[in-house]
C-alpha positions as CSV (number, residue, x, y, z in Angstrom):
1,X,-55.7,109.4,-32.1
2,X,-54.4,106.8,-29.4
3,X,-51.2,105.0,-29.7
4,X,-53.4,101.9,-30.7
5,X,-54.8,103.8,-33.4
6,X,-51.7,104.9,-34.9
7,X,-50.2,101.5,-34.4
8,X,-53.2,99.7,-36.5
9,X,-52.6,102.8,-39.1
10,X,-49.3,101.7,-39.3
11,X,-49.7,98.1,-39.6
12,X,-52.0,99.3,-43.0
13,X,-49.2,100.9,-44.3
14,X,-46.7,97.7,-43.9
15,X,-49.0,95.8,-45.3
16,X,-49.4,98.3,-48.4
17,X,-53.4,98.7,-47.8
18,X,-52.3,102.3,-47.6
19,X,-49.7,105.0,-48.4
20,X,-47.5,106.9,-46.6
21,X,-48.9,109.9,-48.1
22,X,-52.7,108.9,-46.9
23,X,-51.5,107.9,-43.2
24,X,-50.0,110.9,-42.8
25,X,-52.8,113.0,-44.2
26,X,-55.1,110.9,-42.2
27,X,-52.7,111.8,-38.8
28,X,-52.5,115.3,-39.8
29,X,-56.5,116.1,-40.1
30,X,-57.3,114.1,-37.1
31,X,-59.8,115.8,-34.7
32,X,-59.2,118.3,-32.0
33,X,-60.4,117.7,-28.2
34,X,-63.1,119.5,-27.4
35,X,-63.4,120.9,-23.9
36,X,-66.1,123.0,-24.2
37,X,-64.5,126.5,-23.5
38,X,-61.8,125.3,-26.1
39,X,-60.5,123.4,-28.7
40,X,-57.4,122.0,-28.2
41,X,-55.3,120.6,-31.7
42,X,-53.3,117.8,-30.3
43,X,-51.9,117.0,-34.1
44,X,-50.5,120.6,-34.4
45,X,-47.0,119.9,-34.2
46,X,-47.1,117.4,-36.7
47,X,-48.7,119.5,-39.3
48,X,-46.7,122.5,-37.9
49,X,-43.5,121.5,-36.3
50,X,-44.3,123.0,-32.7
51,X,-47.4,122.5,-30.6
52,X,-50.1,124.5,-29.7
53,X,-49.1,127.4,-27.6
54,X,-52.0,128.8,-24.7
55,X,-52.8,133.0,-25.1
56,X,-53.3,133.4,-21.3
57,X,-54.7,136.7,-21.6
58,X,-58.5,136.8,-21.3
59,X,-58.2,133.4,-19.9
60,X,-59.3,132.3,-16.5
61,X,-56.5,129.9,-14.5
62,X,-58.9,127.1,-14.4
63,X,-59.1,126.9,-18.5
64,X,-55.5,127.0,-18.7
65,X,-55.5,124.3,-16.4
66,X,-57.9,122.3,-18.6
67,X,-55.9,123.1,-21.7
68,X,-52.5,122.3,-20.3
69,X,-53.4,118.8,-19.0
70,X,-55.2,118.2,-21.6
71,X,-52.3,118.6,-23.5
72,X,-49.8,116.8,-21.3
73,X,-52.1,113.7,-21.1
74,X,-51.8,113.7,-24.8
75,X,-47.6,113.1,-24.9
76,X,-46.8,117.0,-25.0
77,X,-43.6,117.6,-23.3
78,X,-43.7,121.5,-22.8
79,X,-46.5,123.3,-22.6
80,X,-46.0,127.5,-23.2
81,X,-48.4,129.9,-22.2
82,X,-48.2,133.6,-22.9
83,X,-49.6,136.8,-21.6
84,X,-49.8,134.9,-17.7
85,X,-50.6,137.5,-15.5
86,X,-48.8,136.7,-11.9
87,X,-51.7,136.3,-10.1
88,X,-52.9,133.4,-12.5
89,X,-49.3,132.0,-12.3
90,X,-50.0,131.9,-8.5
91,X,-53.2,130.3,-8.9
92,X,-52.1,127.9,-11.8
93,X,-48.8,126.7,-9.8
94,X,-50.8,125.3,-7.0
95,X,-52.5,123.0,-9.2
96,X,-49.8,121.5,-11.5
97,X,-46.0,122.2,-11.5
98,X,-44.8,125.2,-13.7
99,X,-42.0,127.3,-14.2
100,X,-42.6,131.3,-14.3
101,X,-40.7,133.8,-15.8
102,X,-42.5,136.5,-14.5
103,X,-40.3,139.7,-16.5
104,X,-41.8,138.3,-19.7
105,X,-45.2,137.1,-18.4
106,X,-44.3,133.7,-19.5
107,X,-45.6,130.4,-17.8
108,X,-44.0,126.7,-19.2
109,X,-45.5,123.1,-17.8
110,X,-43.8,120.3,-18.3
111,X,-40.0,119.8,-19.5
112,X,-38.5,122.0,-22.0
113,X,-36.9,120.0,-24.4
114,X,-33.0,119.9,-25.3
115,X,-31.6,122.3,-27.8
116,X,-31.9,120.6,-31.8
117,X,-31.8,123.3,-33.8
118,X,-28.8,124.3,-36.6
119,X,-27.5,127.1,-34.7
120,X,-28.6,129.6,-32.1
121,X,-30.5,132.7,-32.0
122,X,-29.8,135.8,-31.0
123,X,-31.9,137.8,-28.7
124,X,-30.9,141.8,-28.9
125,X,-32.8,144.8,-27.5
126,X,-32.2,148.4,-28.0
127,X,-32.4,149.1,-24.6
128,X,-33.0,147.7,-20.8
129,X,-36.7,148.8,-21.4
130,X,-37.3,145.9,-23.9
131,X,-36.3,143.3,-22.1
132,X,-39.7,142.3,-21.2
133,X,-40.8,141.8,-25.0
134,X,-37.5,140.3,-25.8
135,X,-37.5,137.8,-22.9
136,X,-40.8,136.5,-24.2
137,X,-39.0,136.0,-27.7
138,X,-36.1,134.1,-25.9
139,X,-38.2,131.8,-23.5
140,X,-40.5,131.1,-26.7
141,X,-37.5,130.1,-29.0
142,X,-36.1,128.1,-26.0
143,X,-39.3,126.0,-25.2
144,X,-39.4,125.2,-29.1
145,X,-35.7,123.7,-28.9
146,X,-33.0,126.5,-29.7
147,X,-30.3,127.8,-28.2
148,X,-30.6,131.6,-27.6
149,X,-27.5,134.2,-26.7
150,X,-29.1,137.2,-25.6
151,X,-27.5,140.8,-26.0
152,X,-29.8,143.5,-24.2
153,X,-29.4,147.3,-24.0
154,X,-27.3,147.3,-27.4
155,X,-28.8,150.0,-29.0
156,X,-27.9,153.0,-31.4
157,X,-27.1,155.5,-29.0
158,X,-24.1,153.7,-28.2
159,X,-23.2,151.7,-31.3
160,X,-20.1,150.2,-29.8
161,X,-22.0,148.2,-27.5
162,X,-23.3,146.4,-30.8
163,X,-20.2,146.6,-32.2
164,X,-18.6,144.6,-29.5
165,X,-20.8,141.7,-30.0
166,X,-19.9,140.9,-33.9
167,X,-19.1,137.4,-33.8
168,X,-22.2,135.9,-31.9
169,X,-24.3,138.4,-34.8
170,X,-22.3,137.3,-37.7
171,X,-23.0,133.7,-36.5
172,X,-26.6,133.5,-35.5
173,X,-29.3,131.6,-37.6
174,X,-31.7,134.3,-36.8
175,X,-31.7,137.5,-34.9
176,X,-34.5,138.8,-33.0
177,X,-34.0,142.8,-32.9
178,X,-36.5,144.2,-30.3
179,X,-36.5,148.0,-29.9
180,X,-38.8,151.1,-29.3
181,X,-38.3,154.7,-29.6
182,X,-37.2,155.0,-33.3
183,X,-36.8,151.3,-33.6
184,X,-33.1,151.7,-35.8
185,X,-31.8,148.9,-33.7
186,X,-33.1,146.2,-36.5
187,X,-31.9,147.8,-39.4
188,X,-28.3,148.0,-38.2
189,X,-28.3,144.6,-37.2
190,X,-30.1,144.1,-41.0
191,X,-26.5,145.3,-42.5
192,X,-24.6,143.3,-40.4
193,X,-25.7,140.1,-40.4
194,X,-25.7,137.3,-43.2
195,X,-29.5,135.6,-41.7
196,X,-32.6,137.1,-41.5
197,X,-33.4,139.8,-38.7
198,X,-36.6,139.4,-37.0
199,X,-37.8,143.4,-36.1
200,X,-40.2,143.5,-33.0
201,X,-41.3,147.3,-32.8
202,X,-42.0,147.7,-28.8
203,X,-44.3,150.1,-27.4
204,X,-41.0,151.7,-25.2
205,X,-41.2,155.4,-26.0
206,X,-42.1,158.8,-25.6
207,X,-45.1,160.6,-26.3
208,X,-45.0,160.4,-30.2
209,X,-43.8,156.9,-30.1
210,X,-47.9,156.8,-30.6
211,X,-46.8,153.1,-28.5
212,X,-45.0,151.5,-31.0
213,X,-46.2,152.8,-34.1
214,X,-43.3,154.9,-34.8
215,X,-40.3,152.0,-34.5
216,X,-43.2,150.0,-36.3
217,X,-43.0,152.1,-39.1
218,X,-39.4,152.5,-39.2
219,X,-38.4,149.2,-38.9
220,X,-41.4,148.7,-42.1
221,X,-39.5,151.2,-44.1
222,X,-35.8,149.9,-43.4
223,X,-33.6,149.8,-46.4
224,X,-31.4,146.7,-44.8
225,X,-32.5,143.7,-47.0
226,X,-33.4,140.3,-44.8
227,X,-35.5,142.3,-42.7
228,X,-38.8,140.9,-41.5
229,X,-41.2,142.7,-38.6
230,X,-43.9,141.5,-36.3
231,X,-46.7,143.1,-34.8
232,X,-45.9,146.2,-31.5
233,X,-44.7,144.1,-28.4
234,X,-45.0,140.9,-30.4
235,X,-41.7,138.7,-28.9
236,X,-43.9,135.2,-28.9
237,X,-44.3,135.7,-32.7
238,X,-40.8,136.5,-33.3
239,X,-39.2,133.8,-31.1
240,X,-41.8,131.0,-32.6
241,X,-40.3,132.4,-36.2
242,X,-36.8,132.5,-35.3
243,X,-36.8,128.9,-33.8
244,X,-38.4,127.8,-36.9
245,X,-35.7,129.4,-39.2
246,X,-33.2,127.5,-36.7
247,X,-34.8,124.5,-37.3
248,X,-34.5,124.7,-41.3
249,X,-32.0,122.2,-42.6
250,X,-28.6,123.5,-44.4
């Protein structure tokens, strides 16, 4: 829907032809752009709060491309894309300005918009090993407008690392705990804290790690209440849920 559109949809409501309810059901069904090779939902972040978000995996540089202007020619201020392999990045940057964060595989056109969330996020990983998963939890939280402190290599083996960072834990809106290998680091942090803990199992680990599926299943059976986990390696999911719970009114 063009500005025109909305405008005239507008107009209806002042002159009471129409709700407020119906114009904004009417906004939030309207029709998705269709490319061909995709489908892109320029109304989700008004049904959802946040806009659509690209999977780059699987996807060649030139559809990304067609997605992402797509969606910039449609008033979308930051674009994220996930899963960017560097060579794509390389392909993708000499088309259309983007920043890279190549640790977490994490491509953003556009602006990133200021912070506008309650509070901040934390960001902790177990150990240095992480940081890739957790990065892509932090740049994901950040694009969607929160603040993020990040505390990396904090985990159980030497619990006064944690320990040391109390006050930014004790303070956070959410808390992202990424960790492998047994995965405890999430239900420490699930006794500390007063918000809800965000466990992303990573697939960091030795043989019977089975890649993940071990710190999956131990963060899935902690006893710390206000424990929530994602899917193995799963940092978007986490950081799109954390900025959301940042986002929640008082």
């Amino acid at each position: 829907m063009m500005h025109g559109e909305i405008a005239a949809l507008l107009k209806r409501v002042e002159r009471g032809e129409l709700t407020a309810e119906d114009a904004m059901l009417r906004l939030k069904m309207e029709p998705f752009e269709d490319l061909g090779y995709a489908r892109v939902d320029h109304h989700r972040a008004l049904r959802q709060g946040a806009a659509e978000v690209i999977y780059g995996a699987g996807k060649t540089p030139e559809q990304i491309e067609g997605i992402a202007r797509s969606m910039l020619a449609h008033g979308q201020r930051a674009v994220l894309v996930t899963r960017l392999s560097p060579d794509a990045a390389r392909q993708l940057q000499e088309r259309l300005p983007m920043m890279y964060h190549e640790v977490c595989r994490v491509g953003v056109f556009g602006k990133p918009p200021e912070p506008d969330g309650h509070g901040f996020v934390v960001v902790a990983t177990g150990g240095t090993s992480d940081i890739p998963v957790a990065e892509e939890a932090a740049v994901t939280a950040e694009v969607l407008g929160s603040r993020v402190q990040r505390l990396y290599d904090v985990g159980v083996s030497g619990l006064h690392r944690l320990l040391h960072e109390l006050e930014p834990i004790m303070r956070a809106r959410a808390i992202v705990a990424v960790a492998g290998m047994e995965g405890a680091l999430a239900s420490v942090l699930g006794g500390l804290a007063d918000c809800p803990v965000i466990a992303v199992p990573t697939s960091v680990g030795y043989g019977a790690s089975f890649g993940g599926l071990a710190a999956l299943l131990s963060m899935l059976n902690s006893c710390a209440s206000g424990v929530s986990v994602v899917n193995i390696d799963n940092g978007f999911g986490a950081g799109y849920l954390a900025s959301m719970i940042d986002h929640l009114g008082d």
